[in-house]
N, CA, C and O atoms as a GROMACS GRO file, in nm:
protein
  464
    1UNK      N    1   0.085  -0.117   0.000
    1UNK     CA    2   0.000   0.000   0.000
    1UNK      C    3   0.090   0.123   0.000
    1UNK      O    4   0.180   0.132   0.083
    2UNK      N    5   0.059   0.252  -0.122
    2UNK     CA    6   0.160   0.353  -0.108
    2UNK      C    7   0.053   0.461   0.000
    2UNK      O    8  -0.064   0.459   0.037
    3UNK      N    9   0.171   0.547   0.020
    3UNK     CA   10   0.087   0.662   0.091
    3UNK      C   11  -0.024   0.769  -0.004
    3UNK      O   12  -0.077   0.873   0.035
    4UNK      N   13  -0.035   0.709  -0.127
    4UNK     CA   14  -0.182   0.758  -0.259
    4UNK      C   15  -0.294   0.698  -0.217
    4UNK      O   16  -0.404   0.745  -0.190
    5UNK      N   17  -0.240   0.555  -0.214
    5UNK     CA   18  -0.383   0.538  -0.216
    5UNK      C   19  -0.454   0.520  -0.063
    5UNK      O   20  -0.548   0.445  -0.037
    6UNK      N   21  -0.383   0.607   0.030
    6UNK     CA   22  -0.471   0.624   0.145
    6UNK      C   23  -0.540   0.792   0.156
    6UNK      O   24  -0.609   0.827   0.252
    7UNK      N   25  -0.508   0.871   0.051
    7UNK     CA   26  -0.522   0.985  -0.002
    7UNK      C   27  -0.655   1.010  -0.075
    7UNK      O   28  -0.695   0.915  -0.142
    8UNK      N   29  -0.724   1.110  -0.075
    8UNK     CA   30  -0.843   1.147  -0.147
    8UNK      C   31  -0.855   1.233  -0.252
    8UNK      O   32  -0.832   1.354  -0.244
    9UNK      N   33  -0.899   1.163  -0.377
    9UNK     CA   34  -0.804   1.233  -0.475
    9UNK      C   35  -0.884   1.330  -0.479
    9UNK      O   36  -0.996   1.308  -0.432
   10UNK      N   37  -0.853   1.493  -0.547
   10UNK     CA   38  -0.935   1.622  -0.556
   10UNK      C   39  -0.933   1.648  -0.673
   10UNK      O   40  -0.819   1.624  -0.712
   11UNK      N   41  -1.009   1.693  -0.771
   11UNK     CA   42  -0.993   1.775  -0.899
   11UNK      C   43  -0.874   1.868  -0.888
   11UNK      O   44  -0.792   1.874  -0.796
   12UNK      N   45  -0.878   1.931  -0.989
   12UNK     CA   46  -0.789   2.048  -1.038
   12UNK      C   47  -0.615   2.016  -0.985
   12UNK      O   48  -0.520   2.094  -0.997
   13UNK      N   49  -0.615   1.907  -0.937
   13UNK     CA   50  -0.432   1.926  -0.894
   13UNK      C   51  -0.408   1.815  -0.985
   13UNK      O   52  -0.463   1.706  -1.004
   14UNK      N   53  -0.301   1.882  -1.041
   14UNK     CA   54  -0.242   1.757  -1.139
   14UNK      C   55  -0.055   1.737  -1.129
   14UNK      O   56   0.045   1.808  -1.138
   15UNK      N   57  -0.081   1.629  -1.112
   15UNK     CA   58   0.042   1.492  -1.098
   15UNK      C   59   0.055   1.426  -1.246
   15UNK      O   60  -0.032   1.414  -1.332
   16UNK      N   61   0.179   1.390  -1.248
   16UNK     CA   62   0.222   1.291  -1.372
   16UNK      C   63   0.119   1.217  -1.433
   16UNK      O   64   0.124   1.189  -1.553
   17UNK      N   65   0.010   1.179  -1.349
   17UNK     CA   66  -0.082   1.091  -1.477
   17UNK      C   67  -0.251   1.134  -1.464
   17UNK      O   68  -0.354   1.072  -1.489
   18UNK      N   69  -0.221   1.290  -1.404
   18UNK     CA   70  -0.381   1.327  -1.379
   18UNK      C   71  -0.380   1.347  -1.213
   18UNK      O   72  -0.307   1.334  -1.114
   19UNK      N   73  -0.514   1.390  -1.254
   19UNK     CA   74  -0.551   1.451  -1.064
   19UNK      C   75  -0.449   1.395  -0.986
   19UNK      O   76  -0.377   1.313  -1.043
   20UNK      N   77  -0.418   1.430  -0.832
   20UNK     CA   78  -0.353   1.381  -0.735
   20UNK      C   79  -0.416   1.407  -0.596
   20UNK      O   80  -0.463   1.519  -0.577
   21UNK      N   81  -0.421   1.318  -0.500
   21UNK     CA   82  -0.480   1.369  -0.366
   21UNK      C   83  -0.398   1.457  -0.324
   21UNK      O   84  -0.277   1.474  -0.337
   22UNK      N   85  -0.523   1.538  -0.243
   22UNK     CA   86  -0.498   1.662  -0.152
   22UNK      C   87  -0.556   1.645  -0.029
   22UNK      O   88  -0.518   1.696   0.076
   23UNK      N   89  -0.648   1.570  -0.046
   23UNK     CA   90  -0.703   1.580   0.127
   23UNK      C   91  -0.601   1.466   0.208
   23UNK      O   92  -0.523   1.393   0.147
   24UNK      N   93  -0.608   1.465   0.278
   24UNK     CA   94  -0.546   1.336   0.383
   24UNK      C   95  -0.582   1.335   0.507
   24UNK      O   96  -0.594   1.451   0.547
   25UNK      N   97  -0.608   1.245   0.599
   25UNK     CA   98  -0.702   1.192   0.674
   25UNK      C   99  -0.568   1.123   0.820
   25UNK      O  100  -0.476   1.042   0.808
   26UNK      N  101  -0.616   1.202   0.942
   26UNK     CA  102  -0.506   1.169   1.048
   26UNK      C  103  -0.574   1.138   1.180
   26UNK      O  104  -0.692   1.164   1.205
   27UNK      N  105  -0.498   1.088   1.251
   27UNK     CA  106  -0.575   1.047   1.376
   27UNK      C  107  -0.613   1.224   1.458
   27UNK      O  108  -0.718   1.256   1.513
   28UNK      N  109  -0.491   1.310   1.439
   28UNK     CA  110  -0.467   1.432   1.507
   28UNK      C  111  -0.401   1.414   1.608
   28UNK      O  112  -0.364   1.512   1.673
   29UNK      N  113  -0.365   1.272   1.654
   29UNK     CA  114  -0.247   1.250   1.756
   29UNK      C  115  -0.075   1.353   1.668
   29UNK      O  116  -0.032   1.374   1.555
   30UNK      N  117  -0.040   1.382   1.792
   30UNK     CA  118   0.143   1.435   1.743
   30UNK      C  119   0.207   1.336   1.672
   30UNK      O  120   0.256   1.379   1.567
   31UNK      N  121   0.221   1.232   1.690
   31UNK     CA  122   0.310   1.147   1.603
   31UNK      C  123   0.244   1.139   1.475
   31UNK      O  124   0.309   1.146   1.371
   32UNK      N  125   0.128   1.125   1.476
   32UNK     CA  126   0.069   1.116   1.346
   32UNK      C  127   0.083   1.274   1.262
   32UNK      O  128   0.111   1.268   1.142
   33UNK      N  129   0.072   1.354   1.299
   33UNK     CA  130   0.060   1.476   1.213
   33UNK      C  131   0.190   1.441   1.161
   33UNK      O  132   0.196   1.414   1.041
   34UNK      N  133   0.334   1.437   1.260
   34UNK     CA  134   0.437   1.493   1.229
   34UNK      C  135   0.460   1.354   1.118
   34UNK      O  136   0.540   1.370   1.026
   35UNK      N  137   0.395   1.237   1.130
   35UNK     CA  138   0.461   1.155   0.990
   35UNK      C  139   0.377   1.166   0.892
   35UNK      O  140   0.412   1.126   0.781
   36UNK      N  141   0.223   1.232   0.914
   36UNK     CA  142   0.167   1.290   0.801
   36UNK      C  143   0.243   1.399   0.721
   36UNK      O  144   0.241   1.386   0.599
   37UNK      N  145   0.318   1.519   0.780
   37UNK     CA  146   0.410   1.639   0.736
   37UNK      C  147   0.506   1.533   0.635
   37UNK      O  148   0.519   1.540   0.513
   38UNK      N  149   0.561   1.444   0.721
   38UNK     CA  150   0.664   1.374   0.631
   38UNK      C  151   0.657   1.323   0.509
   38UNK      O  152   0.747   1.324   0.426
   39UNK      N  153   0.528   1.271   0.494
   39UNK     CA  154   0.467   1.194   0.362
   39UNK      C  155   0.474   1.325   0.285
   39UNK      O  156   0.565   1.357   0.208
   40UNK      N  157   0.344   1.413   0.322
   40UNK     CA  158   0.326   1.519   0.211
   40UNK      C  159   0.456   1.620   0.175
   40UNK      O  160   0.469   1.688   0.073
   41UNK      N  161   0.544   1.611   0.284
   41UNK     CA  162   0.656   1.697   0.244
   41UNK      C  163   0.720   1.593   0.122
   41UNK      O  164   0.760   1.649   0.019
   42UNK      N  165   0.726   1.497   0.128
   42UNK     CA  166   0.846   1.387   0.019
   42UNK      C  167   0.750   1.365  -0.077
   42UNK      O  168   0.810   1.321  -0.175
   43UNK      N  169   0.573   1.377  -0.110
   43UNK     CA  170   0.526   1.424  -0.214
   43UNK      C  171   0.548   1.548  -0.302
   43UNK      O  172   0.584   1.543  -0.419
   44UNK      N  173   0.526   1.652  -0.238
   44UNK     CA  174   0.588   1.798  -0.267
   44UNK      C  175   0.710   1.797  -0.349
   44UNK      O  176   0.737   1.860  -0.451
   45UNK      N  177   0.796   1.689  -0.265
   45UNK     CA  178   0.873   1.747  -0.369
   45UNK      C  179   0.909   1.716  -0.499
   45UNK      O  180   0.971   1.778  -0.585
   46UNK      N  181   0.845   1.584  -0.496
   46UNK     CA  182   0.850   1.516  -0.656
   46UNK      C  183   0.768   1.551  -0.694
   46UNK      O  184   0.788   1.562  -0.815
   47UNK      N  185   0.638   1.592  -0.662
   47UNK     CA  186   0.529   1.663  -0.759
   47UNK      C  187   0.536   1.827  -0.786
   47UNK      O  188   0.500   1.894  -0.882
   48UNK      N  189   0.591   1.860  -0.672
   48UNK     CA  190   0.588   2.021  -0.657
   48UNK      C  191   0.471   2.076  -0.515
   48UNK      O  192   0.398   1.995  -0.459
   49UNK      N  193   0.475   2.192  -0.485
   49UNK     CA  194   0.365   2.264  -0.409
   49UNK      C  195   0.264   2.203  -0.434
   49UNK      O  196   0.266   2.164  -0.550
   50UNK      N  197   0.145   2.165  -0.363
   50UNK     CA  198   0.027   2.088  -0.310
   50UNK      C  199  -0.055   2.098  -0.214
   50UNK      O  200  -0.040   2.049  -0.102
   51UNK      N  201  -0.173   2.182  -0.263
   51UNK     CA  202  -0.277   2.226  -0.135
   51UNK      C  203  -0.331   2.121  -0.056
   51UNK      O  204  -0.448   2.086  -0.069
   52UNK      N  205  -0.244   2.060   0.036
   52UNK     CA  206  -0.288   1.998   0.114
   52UNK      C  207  -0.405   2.043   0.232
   52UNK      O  208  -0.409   2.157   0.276
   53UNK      N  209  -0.506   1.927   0.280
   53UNK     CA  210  -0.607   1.998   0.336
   53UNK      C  211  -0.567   1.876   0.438
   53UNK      O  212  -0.543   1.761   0.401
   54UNK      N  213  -0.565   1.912   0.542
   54UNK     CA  214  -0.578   1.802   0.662
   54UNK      C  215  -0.669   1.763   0.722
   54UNK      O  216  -0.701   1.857   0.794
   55UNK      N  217  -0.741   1.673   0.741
   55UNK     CA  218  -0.837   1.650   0.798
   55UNK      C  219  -0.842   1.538   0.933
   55UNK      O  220  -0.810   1.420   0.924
   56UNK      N  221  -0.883   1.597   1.043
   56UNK     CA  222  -0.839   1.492   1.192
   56UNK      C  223  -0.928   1.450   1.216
   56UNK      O  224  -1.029   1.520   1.223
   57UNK      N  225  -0.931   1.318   1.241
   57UNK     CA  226  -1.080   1.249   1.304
   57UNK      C  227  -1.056   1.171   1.440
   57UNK      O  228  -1.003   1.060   1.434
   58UNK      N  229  -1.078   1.203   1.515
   58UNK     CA  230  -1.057   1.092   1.644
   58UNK      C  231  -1.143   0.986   1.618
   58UNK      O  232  -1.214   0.979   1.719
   59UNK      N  233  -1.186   0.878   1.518
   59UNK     CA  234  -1.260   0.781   1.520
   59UNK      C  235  -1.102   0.703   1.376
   59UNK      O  236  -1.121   0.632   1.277
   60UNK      N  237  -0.968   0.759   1.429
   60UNK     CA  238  -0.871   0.704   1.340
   60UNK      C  239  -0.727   0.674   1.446
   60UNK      O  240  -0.626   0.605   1.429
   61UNK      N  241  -0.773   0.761   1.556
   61UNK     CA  242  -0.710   0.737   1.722
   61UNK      C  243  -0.654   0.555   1.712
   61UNK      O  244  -0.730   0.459   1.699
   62UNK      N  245  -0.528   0.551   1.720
   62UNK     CA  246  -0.490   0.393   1.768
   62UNK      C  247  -0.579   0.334   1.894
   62UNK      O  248  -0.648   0.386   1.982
   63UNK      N  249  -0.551   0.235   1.867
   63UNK     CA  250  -0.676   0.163   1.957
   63UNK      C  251  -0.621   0.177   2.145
   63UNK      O  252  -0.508   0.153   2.188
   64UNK      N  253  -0.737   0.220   2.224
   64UNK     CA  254  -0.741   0.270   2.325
   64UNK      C  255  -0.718   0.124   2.401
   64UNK      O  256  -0.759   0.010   2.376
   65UNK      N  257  -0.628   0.183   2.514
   65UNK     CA  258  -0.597   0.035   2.632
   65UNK      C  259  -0.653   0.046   2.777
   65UNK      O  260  -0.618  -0.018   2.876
   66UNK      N  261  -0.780   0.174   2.762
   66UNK     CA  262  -0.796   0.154   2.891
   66UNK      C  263  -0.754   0.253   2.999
   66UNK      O  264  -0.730   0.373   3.008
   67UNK      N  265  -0.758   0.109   3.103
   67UNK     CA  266  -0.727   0.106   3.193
   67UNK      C  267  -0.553   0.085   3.242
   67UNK      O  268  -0.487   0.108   3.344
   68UNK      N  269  -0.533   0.040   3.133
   68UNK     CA  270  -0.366  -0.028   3.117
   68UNK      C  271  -0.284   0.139   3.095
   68UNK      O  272  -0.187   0.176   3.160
   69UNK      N  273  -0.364   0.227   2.975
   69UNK     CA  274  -0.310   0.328   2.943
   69UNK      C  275  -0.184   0.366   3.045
   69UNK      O  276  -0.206   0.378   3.166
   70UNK      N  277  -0.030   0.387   2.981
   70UNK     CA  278   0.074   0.460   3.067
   70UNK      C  279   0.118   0.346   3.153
   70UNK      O  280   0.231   0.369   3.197
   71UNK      N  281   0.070   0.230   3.194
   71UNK     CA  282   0.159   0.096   3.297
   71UNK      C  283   0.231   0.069   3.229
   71UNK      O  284   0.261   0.113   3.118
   72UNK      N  285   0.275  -0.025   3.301
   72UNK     CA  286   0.391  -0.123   3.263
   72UNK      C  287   0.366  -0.201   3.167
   72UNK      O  288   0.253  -0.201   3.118
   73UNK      N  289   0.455  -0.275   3.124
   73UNK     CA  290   0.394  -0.400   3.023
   73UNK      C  291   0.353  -0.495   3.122
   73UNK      O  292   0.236  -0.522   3.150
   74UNK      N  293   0.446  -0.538   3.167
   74UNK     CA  294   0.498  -0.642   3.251
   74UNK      C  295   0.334  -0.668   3.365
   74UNK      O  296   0.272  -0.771   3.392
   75UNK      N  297   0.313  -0.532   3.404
   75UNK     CA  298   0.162  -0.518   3.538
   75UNK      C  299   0.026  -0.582   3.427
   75UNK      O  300  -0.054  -0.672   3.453
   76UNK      N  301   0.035  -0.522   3.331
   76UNK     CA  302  -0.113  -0.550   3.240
   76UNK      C  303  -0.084  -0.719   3.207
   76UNK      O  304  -0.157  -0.801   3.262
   77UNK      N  305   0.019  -0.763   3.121
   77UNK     CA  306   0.032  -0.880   3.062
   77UNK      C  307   0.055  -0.973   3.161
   77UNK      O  308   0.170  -1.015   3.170
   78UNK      N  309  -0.029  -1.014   3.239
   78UNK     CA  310  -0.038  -1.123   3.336
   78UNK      C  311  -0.032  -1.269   3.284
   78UNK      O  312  -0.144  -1.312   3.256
   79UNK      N  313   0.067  -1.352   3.265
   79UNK     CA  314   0.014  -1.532   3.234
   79UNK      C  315  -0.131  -1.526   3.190
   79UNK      O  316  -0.165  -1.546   3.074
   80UNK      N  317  -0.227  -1.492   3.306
   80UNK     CA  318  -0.347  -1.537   3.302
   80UNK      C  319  -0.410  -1.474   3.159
   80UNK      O  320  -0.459  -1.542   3.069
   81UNK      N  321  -0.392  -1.273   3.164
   81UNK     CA  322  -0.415  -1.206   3.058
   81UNK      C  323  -0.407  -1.289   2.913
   81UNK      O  324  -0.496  -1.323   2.836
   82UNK      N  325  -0.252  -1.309   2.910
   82UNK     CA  326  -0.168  -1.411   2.815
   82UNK      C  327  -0.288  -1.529   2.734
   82UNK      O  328  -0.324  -1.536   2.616
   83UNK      N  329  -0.309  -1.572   2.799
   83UNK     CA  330  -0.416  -1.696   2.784
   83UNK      C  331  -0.516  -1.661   2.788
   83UNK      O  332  -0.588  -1.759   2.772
   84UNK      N  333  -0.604  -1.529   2.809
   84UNK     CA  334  -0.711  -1.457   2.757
   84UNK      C  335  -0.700  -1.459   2.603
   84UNK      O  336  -0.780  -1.508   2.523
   85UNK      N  337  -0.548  -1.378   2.570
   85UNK     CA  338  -0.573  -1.299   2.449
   85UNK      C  339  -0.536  -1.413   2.328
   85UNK      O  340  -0.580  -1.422   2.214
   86UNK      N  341  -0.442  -1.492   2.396
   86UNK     CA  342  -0.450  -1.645   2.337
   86UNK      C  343  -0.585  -1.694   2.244
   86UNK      O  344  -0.610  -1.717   2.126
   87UNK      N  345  -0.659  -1.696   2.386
   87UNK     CA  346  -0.810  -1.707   2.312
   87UNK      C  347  -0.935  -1.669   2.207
   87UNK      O  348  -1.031  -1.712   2.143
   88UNK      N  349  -0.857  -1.558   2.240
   88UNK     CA  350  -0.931  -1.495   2.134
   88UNK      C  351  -0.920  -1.342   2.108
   88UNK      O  352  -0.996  -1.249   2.137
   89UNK      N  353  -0.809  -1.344   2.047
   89UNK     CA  354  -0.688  -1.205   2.020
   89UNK      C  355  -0.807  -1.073   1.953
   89UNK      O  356  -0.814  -0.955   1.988
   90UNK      N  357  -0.876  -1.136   1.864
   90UNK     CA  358  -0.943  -1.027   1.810
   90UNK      C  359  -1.050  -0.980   1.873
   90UNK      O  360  -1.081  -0.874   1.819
   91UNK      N  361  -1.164  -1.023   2.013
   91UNK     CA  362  -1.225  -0.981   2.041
   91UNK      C  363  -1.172  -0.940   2.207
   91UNK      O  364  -1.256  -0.904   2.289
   92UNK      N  365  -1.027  -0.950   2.243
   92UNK     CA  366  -0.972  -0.932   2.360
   92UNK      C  367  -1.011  -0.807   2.426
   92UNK      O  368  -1.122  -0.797   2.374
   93UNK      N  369  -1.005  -0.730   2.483
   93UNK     CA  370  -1.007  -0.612   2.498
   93UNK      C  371  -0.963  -0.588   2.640
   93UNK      O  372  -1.018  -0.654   2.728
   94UNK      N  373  -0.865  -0.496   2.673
   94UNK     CA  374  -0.839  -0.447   2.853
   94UNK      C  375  -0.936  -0.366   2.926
   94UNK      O  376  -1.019  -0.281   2.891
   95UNK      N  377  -0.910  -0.403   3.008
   95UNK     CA  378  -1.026  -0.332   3.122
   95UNK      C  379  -1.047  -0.179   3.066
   95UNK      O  380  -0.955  -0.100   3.048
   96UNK      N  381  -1.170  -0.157   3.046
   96UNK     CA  382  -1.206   0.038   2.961
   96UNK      C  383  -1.165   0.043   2.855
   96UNK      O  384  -1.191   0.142   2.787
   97UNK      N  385  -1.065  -0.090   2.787
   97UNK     CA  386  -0.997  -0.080   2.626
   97UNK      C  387  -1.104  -0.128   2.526
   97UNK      O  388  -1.218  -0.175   2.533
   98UNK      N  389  -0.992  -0.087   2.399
   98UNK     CA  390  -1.078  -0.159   2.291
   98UNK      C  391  -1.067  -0.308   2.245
   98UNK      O  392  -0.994  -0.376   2.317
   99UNK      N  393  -1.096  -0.339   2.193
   99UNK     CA  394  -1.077  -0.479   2.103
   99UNK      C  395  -1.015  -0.458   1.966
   99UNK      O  396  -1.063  -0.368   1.898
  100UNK      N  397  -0.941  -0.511   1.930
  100UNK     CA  398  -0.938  -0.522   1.768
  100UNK      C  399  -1.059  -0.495   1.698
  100UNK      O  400  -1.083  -0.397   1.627
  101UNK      N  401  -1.140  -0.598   1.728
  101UNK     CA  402  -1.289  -0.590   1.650
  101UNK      C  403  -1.331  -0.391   1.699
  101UNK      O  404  -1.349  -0.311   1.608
  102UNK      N  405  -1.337  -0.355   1.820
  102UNK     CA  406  -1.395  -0.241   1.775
  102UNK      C  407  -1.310  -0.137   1.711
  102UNK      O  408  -1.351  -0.052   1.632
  103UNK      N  409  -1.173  -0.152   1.755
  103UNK     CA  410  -1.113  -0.068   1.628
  103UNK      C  411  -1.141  -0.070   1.505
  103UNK      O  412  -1.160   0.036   1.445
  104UNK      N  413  -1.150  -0.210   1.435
  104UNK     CA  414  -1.141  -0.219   1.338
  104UNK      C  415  -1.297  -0.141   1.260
  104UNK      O  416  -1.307  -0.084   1.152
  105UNK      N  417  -1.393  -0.167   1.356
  105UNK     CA  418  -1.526  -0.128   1.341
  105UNK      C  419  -1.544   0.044   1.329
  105UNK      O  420  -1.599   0.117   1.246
  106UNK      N  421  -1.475   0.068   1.447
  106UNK     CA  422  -1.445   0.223   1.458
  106UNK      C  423  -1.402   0.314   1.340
  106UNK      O  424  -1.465   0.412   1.297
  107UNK      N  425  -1.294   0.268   1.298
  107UNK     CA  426  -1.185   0.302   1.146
  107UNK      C  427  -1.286   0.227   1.021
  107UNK      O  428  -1.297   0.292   0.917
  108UNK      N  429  -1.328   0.153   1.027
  108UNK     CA  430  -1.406   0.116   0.876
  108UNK      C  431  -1.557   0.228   0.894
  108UNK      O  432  -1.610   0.251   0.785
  109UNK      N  433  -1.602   0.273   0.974
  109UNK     CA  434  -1.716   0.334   0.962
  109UNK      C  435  -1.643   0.466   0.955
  109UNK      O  436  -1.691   0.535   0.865
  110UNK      N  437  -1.568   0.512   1.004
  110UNK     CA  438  -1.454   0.654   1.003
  110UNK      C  439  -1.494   0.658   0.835
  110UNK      O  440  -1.591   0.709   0.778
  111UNK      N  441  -1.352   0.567   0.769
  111UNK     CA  442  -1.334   0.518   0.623
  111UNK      C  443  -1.475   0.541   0.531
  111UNK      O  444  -1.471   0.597   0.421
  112UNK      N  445  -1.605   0.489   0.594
  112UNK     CA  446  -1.713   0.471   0.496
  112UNK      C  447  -1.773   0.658   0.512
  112UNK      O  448  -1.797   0.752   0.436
  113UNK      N  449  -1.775   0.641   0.604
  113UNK     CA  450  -1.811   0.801   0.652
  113UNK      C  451  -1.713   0.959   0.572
  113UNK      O  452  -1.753   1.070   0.538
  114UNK      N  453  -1.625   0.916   0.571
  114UNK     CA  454  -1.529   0.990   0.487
  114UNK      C  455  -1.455   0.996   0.359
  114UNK      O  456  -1.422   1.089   0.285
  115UNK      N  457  -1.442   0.886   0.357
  115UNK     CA  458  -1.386   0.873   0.206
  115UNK      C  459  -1.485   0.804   0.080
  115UNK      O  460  -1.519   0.839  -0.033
  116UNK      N  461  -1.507   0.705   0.157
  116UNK     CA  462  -1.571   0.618   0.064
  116UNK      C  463  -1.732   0.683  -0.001
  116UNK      O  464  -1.797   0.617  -0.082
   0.00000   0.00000   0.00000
């Protein structure tokens, strides 16, 4: 997957083979902006200047841990935990956290809601 086609393409900007995205889509967390800057800066410069439009959604937020949020590894991942998530990794979730499944649920309705 390149960093295009997670991009929304816009009329009127044109790239080597026609339109090019301008919008782009971020959690609005700091790490994310600053490797969003990075992408569109190393577009820029092979395409040139590019009205980028940013757009932040907290329903693109990495998946929430809770109660765990800021501990240790070592305090949350108990043996017992271990053999929870063993069981069933995708619907696991930590105490106040998410699951895979609702991330994944979270970000595909984000996705249908916005881009699609």
């Amino acid at each position: 997957v390149t960093c295009a086609t997670v991009l929304q393409r816009a009329p009127g900007c044109k790239g080597p083979g026609g339109p090019i995205h301008s919008t782009v889509f971020c959690s609005g967390a700091v790490r994310t902006a600053r490797t969003l800057r990075l992408i569109t800066d190393g577009l820029d410069s092979s395409l040139g200047p590019l009205p980028w439009h940013v757009s932040n959604d907290a329903d693109l937020l990495e998946i929430s841990m809770g109660e765990w949020e800021g501990r240790e590894r070592s305090q949350c991942y108990t043996p017992r935990v271990l053999d929870q998530i063993a069981c069933d990794t995708y619907n696991f979730a930590p105490p106040g956290g998410e699951s895979q499944r609702d991330v994944e649920q979270r970000v595909t309705a984000c996705l249908l809601r916005r881009v699609l």
